[in-house]
N, C-alpha and C positions, 0 to 999 in steps of 0.2 A: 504494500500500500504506500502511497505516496503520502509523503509529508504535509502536501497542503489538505489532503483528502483526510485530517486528522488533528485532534486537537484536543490539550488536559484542562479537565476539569479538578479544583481541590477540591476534597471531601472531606469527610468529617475529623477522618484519621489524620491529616497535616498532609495525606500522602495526593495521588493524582490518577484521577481517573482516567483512561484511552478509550477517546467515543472521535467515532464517522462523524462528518459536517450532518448527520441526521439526528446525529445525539444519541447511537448506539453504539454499546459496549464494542470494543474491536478488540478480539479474542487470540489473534494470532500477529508477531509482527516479525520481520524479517531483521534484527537486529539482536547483538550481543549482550543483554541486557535482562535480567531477571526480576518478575514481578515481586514485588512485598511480599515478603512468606511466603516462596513456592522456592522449589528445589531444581525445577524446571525452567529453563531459558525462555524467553519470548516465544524464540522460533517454533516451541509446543503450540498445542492448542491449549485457550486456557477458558473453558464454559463459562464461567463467572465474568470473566471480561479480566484487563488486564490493568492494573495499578503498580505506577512507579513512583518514586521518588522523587523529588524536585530538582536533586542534581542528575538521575540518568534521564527526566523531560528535558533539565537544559542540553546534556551532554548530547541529546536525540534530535536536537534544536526541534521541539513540538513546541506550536504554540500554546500560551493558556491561556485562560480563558478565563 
């Protein structure tokens, strides 16, 4: 997925939600980077949607939001 097709939202945790310009969860990303509490890389799939941190959004250059 492309970059601009993408964008974090904070949530309650400090951390940052990964939603499409439609404001759905995006579950899978092609980058080296691992969600908040999973053991699994991006590049999984993640059902729940995918949550990072505010340094690997900036290091992903994703906008927020």
């Amino acid at each position: 997925m492309k970059k601009q097709e993408m964008f974090a939202r904070k949530n309650e945790n400090g951390n940052y939600a990964i939603l499409d310009n439609e404001g759905y969860a995006i579950t899978k990303l092609d980058a080296n980077v691992y969600p908040v509490g999973s053991n699994l890389s991006a590049r999984y799939e993640h059902p729940e949607g995918i949550e990072l941190t505010e340094a690997d959004v900036k290091k992903l250059n994703i906008d927020i939001e």
